[in-house]
N, C-alpha and C positions, 0 to 999 in steps of 0.2 A: 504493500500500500504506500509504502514510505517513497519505495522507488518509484512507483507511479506519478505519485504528486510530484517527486522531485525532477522525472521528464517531462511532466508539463508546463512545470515554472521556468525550465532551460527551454523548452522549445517557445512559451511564449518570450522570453528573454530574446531568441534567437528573431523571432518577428519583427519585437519593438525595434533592433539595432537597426536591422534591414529597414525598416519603413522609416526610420531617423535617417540612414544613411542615403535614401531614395531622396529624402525630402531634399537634406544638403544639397545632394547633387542637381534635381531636376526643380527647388522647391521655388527658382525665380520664375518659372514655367505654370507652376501650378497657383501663384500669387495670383490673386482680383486684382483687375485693371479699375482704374479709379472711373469714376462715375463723369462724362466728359459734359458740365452744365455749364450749357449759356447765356448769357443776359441777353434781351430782344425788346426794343420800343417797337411802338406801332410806327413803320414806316414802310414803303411799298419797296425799299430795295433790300430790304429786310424780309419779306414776304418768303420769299423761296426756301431759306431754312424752315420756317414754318410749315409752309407745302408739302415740302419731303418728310417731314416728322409725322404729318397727316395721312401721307399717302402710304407710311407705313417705307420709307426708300431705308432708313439706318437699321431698321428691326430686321430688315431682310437682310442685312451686310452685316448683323451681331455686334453691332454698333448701342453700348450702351450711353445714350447720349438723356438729356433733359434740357426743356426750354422753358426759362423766367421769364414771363413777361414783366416789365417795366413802365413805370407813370414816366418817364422821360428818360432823356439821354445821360444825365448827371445822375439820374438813380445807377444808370444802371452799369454806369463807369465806376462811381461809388461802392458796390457789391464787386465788382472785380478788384479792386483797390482792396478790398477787407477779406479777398480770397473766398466770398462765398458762391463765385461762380470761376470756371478757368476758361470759360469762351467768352466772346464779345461781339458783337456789331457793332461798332463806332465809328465816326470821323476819326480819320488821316490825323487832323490836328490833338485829337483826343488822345491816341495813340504813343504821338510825341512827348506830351504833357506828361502822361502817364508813366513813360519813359524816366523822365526827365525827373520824379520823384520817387525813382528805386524799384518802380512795379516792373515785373519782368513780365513784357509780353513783346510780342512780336505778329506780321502778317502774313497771315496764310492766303487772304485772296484779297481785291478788291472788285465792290460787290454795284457800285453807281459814283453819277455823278447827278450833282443837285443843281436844276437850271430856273427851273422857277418856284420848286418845294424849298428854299427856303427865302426868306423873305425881312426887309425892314418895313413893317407895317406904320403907318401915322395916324395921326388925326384927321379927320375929311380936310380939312382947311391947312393943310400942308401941304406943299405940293413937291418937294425936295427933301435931299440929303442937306441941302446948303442952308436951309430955314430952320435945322437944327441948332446951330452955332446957338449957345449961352441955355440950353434946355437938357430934359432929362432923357435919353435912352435907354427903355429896358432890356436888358441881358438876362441870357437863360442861367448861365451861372459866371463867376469870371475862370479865369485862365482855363480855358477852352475854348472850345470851336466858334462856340456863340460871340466871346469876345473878340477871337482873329478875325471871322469874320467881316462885325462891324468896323474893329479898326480900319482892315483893309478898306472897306467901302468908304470912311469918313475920307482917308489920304486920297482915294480916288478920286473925291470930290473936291479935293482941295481945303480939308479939315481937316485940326489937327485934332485928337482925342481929346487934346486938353482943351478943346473949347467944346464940350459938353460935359455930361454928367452921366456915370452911369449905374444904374442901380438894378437887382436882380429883379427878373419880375420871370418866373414859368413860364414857359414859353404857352402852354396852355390857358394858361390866366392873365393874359395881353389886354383882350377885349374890356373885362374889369378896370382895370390899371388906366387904358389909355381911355376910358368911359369918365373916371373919376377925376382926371388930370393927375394924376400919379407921376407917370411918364407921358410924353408926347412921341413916341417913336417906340418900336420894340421888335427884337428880332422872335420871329416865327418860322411855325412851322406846322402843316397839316396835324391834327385836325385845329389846333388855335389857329394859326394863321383863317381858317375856313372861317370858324367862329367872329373872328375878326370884324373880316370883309362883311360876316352877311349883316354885321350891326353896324357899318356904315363905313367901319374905317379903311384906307387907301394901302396899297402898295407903294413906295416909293422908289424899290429897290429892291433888284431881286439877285441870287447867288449867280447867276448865269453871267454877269457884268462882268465878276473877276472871275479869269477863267480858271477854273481848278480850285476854288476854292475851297469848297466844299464835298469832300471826294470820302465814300464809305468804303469799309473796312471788315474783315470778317478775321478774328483776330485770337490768338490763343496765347499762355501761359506760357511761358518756354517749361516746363515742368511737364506740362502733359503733353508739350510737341514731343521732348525728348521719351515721355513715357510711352507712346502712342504714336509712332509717327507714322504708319500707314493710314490708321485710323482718320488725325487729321488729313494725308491726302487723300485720302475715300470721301469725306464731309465734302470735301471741295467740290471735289466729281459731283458730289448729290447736287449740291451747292448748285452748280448751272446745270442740271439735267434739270431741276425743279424751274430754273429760271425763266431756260425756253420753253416749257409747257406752258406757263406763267405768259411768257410774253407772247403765243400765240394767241391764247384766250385771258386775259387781262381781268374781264368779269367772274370766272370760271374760277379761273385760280385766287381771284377775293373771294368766290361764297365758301371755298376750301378753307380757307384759312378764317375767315369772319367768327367762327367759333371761337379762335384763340384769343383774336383782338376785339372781340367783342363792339366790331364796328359794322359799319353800309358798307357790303360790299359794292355798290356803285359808283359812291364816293370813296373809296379806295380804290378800285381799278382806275378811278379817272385821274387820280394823283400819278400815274405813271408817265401820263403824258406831262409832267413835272420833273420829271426826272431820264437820266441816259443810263437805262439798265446795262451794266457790262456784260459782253460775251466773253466765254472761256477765252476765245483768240483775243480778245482787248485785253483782259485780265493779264494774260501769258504775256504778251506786249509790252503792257504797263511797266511790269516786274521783270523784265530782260537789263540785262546789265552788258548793252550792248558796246557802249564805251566805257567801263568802269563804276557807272553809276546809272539807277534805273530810272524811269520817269517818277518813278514815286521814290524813290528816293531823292528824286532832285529837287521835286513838292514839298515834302520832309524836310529838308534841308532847311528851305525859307524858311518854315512852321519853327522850325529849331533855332534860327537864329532872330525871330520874334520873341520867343519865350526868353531866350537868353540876354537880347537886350533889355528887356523888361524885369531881369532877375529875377527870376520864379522858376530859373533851372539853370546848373553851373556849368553844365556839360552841353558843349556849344558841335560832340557830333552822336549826338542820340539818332541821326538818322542814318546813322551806318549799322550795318546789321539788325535795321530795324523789319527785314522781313524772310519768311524761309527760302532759302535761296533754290531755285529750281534749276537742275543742271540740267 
């Protein structure tokens, strides 16, 4: 009896080591892959991650992925900022910023360009950028896109920052603000900027004027590039297969998605014609580093040496290696 028990305690002994030693060897193998969550505002060039997560594209590739929706753009940079997501849709300029204060991410695609979806909305009785000078501009948040933006547009016009004022106002909660005299000007975007317009107030100026200014991003952690990096180029692939479905039927692919963002999809598919949806061949384009430096990195560049004359970021080349580089 004794020898009995005392073969089964050596053969289970003989197991445990074996399955410890498996684990050693194979047990990077056998590790869960982190859970790949991204933050997402409602915006139409934004839409196709959506589409593909709808259509069931990442489930079918074992792709464990999840989408946060976001009340705006500064939410949803803020949760990758505090790591409670490692994907991102943002602005180019966001990116940099982002950069620029220690956050490790980097670009895996570029996803639009913004021609008339974003906007400096005014007062009816504004009729310019120039009738700004000595008054208030609302900004969605400062050192970000909302502010590069407007700067760029005030020098365009021959203003300099310092002759206005500018103070945050949601880019959603414009129409309040510019209703109340809060501010007289504010940068927008669907659906406030819509809100806006339909309670009287003007456009004065739209992102299409300076060119590239406003250029979207589809943007990962470098932690989970390096964790995952087939994974991220699979998303990418979904990424424009869901786009061009999207931009054949524009209606179709907003009633898909309208669940998520909880809008019209009529008035979301018609914001497209607000924007220059990228193709995979633009995308690949954009991000070629044909003479040492890509089109978005050249973008970048300005974006970086804004922040850094402005001193809100010390590091004057955060737009190097700012995206994954495709050989």
């Amino acid at each position: 009896m004794l020898n009995s028990k005392k073969n089964i305690l050596i053969y289970l002994s003989s197991i445990t080591l074996v399955l410890i030693s498996l684990f050693l060897i194979f047990g990077e193998k056998f590790e869960k892959k982190s859970k790949i969550i991204i933050g997402v505002n409602e915006w139409f060039g934004f839409a196709p991650m959506v589409y593909a997560e709808r259509k069931g594209y990442f489930k079918e590739n074992n792709i464990d992925i999840e989408l946060r929706l976001f009340e705006g753009q500064a939410q949803s940079n803020r949760a990758f900022e505090n790591r409670a997501t490692n994907g991102l849709l943002t602005v180019l300029t966001d990116v940099v910023y982002l950069r620029g204060i220690g956050v490790p991410i980097r670009i895996a695609a570029v996803t639009d360009l913004s021609l008339y979806g974003d906007a400096i909305i005014a007062q009816p009785q504004i009729k310019s950028l120039k009738e700004l000078k000595g008054k208030t501009i609302g900004l969605d948040s400062l050192n970000s896109f909302s502010e590069y933006f407007v700067t760029e547009a005030l020098l365009k016009e021959g203003l300099n920052p310092k002759d206005v004022t500018f103070k945050i106002i949601p880019y959603n909660k414009i129409a309040e603000a510019l209703k109340n005299n809060i501010v007289q000007a504010a940068h927008s975007w669907d659906p406030g900027k819509r809100v806006a317009i339909e309670q009287g107030m003007k456009v004065i100026f739209y992102a299409g004027q300076i060119p590239n200014s406003v250029i979207d991003t589809l943007s990962f952690s470098e932690e989970i590039i390096q964790e995952q990096p087939e994974n991220i180029k699979k998303i990418v692939e979904l990424f424009f297969k869901a786009r061009d479905e999207m931009y054949k039927d524009p209606y179709q692919g907003a009633v898909v998605t309208s669940s998520f963002f909880n809008n019209d999809p009529k008035s979301f598919a018609d914001s497209l014609k607000e924007i220059h949806l990228y193709s995979l061949k633009e995308n690949l384009d954009l991000m070629n580093r044909k003479n040492e430096m890509s089109q978005i990195e050249a973008y970048a560049k300005n974006i970086n040496e804004f922040f850094f004359a402005k001193g809100v970021v010390k590091n004057n080349e955060l737009y190097k290696n700012i995206m994954i580089v495709r050989e």
